[in-house]
C-alpha positions in Angstrom: -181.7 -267.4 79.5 -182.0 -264.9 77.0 -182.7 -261.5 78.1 -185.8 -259.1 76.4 -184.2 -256.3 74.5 -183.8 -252.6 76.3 -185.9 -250.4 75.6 -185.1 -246.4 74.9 -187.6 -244.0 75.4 -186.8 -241.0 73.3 -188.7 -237.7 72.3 -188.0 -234.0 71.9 -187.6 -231.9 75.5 -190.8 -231.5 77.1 -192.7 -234.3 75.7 -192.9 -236.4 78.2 -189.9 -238.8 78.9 -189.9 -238.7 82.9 -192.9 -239.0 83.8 -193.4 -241.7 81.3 -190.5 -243.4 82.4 -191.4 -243.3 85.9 -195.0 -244.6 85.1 -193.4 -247.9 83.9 -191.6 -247.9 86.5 -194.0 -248.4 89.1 -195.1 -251.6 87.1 -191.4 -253.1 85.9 -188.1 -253.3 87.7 -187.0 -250.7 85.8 -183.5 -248.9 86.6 -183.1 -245.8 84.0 -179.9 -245.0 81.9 -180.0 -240.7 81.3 -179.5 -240.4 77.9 -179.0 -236.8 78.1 -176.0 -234.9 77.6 -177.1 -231.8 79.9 -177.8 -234.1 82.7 -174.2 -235.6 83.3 -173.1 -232.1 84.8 -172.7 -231.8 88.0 -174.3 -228.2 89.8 -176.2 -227.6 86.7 -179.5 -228.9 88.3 -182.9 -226.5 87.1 -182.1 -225.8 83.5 -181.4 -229.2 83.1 -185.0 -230.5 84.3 -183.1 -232.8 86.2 -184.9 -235.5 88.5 -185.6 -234.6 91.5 -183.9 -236.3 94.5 -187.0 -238.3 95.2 -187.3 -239.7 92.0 -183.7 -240.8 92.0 -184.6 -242.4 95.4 -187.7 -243.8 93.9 -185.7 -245.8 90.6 -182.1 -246.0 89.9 -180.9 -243.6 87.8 -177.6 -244.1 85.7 -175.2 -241.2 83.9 -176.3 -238.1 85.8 -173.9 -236.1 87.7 -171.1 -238.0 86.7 -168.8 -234.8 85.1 -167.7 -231.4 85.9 -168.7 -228.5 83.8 -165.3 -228.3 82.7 -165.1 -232.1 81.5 -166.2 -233.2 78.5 -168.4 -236.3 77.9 -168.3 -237.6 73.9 -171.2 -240.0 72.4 -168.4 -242.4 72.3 -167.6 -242.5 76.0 -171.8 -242.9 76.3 -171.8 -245.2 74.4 -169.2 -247.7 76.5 -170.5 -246.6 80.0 -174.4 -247.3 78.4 -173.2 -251.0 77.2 -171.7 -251.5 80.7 -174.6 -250.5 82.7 -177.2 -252.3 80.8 -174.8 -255.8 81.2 -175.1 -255.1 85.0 -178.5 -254.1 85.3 -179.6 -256.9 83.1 -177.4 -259.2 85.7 -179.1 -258.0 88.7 -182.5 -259.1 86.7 -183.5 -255.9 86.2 -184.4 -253.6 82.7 -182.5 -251.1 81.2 -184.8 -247.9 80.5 -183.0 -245.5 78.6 -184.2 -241.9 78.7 -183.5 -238.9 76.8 -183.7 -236.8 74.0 -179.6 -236.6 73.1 -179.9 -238.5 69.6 -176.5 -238.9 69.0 -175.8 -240.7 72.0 -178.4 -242.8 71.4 -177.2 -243.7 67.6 -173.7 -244.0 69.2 -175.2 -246.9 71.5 -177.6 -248.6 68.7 -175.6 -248.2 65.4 -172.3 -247.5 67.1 -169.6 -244.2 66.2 -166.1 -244.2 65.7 -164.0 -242.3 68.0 -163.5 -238.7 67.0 -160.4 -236.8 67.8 -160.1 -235.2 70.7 -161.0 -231.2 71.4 -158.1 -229.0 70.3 -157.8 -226.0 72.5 -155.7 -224.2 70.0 -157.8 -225.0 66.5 -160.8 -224.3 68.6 -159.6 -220.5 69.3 -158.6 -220.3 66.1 -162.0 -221.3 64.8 -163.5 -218.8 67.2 -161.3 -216.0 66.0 -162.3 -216.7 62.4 -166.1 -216.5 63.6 -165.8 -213.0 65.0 -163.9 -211.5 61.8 -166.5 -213.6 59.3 -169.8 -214.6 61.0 -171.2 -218.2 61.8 -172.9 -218.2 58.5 -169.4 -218.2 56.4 -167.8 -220.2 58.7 -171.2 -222.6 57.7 -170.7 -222.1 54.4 -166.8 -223.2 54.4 -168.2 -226.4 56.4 -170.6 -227.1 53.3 -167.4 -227.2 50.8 -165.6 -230.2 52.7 -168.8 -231.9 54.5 -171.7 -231.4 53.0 -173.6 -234.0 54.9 -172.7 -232.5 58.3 -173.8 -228.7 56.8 -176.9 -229.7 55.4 -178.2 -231.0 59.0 -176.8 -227.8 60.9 -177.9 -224.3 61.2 -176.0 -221.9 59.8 -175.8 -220.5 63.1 -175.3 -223.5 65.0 -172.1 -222.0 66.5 -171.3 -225.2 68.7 -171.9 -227.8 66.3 -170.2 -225.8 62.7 -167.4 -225.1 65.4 -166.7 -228.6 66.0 -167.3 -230.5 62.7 -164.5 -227.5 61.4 -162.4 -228.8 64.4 -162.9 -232.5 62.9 -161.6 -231.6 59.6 -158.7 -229.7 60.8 -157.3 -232.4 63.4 -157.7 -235.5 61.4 -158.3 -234.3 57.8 -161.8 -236.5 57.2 -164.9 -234.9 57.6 -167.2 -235.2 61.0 -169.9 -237.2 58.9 -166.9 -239.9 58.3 -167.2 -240.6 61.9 -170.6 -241.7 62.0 -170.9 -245.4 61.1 -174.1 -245.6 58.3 -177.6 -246.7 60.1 -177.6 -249.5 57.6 -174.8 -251.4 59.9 -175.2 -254.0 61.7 -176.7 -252.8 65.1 -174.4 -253.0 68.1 -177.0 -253.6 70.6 -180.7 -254.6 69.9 -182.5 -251.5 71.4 -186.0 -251.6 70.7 -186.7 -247.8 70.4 -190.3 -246.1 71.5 -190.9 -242.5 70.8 -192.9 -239.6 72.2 -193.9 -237.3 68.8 -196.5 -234.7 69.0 -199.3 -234.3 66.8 -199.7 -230.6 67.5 -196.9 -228.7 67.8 -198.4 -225.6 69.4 -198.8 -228.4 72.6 -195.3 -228.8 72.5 -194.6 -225.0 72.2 -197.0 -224.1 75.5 -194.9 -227.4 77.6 -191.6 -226.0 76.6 -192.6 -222.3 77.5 -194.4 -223.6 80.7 -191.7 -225.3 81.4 -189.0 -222.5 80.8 -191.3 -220.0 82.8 -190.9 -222.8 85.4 -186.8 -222.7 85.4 -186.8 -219.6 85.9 -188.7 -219.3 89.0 -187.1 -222.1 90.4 -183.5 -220.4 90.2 -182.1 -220.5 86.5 -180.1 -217.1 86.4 -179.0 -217.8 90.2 -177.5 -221.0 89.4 -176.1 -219.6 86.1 -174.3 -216.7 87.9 -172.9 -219.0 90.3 -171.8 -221.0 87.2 -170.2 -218.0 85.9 -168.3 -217.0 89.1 -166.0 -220.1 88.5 -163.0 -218.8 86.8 -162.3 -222.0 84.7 -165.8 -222.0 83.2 -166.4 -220.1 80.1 -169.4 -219.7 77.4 -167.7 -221.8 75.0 -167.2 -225.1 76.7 -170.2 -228.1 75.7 -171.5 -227.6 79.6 -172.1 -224.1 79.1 -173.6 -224.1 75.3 -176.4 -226.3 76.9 -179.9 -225.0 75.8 -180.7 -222.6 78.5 -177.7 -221.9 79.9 -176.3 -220.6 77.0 -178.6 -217.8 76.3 -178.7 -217.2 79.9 -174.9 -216.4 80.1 -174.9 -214.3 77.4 -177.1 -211.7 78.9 -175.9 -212.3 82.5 -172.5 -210.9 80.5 -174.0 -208.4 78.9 -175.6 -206.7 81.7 -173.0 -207.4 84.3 -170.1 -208.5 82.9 -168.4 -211.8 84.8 -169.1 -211.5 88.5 -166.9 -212.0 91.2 -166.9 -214.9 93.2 -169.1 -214.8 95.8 -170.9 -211.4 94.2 -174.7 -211.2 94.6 -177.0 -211.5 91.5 -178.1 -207.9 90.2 -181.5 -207.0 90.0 -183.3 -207.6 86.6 -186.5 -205.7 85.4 -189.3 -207.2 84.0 -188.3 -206.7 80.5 -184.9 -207.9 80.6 -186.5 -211.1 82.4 -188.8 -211.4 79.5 -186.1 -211.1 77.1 -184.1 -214.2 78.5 -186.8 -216.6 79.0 -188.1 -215.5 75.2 -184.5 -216.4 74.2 -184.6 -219.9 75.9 -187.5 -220.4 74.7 -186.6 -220.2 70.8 -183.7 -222.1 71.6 -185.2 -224.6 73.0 -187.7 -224.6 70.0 -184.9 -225.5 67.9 -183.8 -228.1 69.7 -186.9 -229.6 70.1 -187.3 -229.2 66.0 -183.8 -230.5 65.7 -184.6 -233.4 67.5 -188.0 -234.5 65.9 -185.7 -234.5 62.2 -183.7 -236.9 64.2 -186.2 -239.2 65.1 -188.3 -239.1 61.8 -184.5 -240.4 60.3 -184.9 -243.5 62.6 -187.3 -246.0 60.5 -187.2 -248.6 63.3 -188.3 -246.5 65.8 -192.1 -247.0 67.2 -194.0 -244.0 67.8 -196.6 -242.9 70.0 -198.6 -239.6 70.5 -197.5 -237.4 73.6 -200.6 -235.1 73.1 -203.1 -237.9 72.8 -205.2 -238.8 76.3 -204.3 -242.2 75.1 -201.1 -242.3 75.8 -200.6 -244.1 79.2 -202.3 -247.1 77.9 -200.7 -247.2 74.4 -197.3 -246.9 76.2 -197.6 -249.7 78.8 -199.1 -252.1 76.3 -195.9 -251.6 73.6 -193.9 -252.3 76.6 -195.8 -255.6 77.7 -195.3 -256.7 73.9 -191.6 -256.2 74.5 -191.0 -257.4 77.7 -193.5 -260.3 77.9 -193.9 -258.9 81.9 -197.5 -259.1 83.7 
């Protein structure tokens, strides 16, 4: 019997995807593959937006909570656990829903990406010490003379990202873009791809700052400073350069410096406050902007409006067309 494609439900942060994804699955046995690369870490729960217990309870969730801050989790590894899991589900009669806004992950899974070398302690610090002396921007500008591809899609202060594609070239001696298989490939898996794209940006903007003023109140710094009380966690690992978390770190540190274990939180004024969820917020902007290039780049992809009172109805009926399911 030959099994209806998965189906990947992608879109910027704040668009959408959960609830979405929990709509259908009140109407389809659905169990939902995190395609998210924030929401693997373990203890790193309300900058994440992570679902809540009772919507894990409600429908199976797949690829949250299953790393350490300190562990990292490559677009290759997703991309073998993601296979796996949708074989299973699939097996117990079930559909794969997969979730999230992680692109790369998901063009790991659909086109496929060869394995990259692995992180380098040693070129990494070396990279770092480089930044300090020259600046991100140089260091950007030395990644444009042997990988153009990769610069012209990065910031030039896209720390995280210039940091690693310069740790490509140096371990392996091709560029990070050589990795990544061309979307004219045959596809690995047939994933039918749906897609949550605003019309209005300025309704994204208010759902993401909403949503950030939300974090906050729910605990953010408090479970960033306990975060940054474990000695083997630092501001440069992938866990902790997580939207969010990163620009909460770095004024935690510059306030406070790294706390103690088990020292309280310090006070914060009202300005200060501001100034950090401001911060997130333009970061999150970014990645929100960085992620609708991504998606306009995927020509098979079928979108729907997020900001349209139509959406509920346009959603359900794309997946009745690809699932055949009353």
């Amino acid at each position: 019997m030959n099994q209806p494609p998965p189906i990947a439900l992608a879109g910027p942060t704040a668009s959408g995807k959960t609830a979405a994804a929990l709509a259908l699955a009140e109407r389809w046995p659905v169990e939902i593959i995190s395609v998210d690369s924030a929401l693997v870490y373990r203890g790193m729960d309300v900058g994440t937006a992570k679902p809540s217990a009772g919507e894990r309870a409600a429908v199976p969730h797949h690829l949250i909570d299953i790393r350490d801050p300190m562990a990292p989790y490559s677009a290759a590894e997703f991309a073998r656990d993601a296979l796996a899991l949708i074989e299973q589900i699939q097996q117990r009669g079930r559909r794969p829903l997969l979730v999230g806004g992680t692109m790369l992950y998901l063009k790991a899974l659909i086109v496929g990406i060869d394995d990259m070398p692995a992180a380098t302690p040693q070129v990494r610090e070396d990279i770092a010490t480089r930044a300090r002396a020259q600046g991100w921007p140089a260091l950007h500008a030395q990644l444009a003379r042997i990988d153009p591809k990769t610069a012209q899609r990065l910031a030039p202060g896209d720390s995280q990202r210039i940091a690693r594609a310069l740790e490509v070239w140096q371990v392996s001696g091709r560029p990070l873009s050589s990795f990544h298989r061309s979307s004219a490939a045959t596809s690995r898996l047939p994933v039918v791809v749906l897609t949550l794209e605003p019309q209005d940006r300025t309704w994204l903007h208010q759902r993401i700052a909403q949503r950030y003023a939300q974090m906050m109140a729910q605990g953010l710094m408090e479970e960033v400073w306990a975060l940054m009380q474990r000695p083997d966690l630092h501001a440069d690992l992938p866990s902790m350069r997580c939207v969010g978390y990163r620009q909460c770190w770095q004024a935690l540190e510059q306030l406070a410096g790294r706390p103690a274990p088990g020292a309280a939180l310090p006070p914060l004024n009202a300005a200060q406050e501001h100034s950090i969820m401001q911060a997130g917020i333009a970061a999150t902007r970014q990645l929100a902007k960085r992620q609708m290039t991504w998606l306009r780049s995927m020509d098979e992809r079928r979108s729907l409006v997020c900001d349209h009172p139509g959406l509920p109805a346009a959603l359900l009926s794309q997946v009745q067309s690809i699932w055949g399911m009353p």
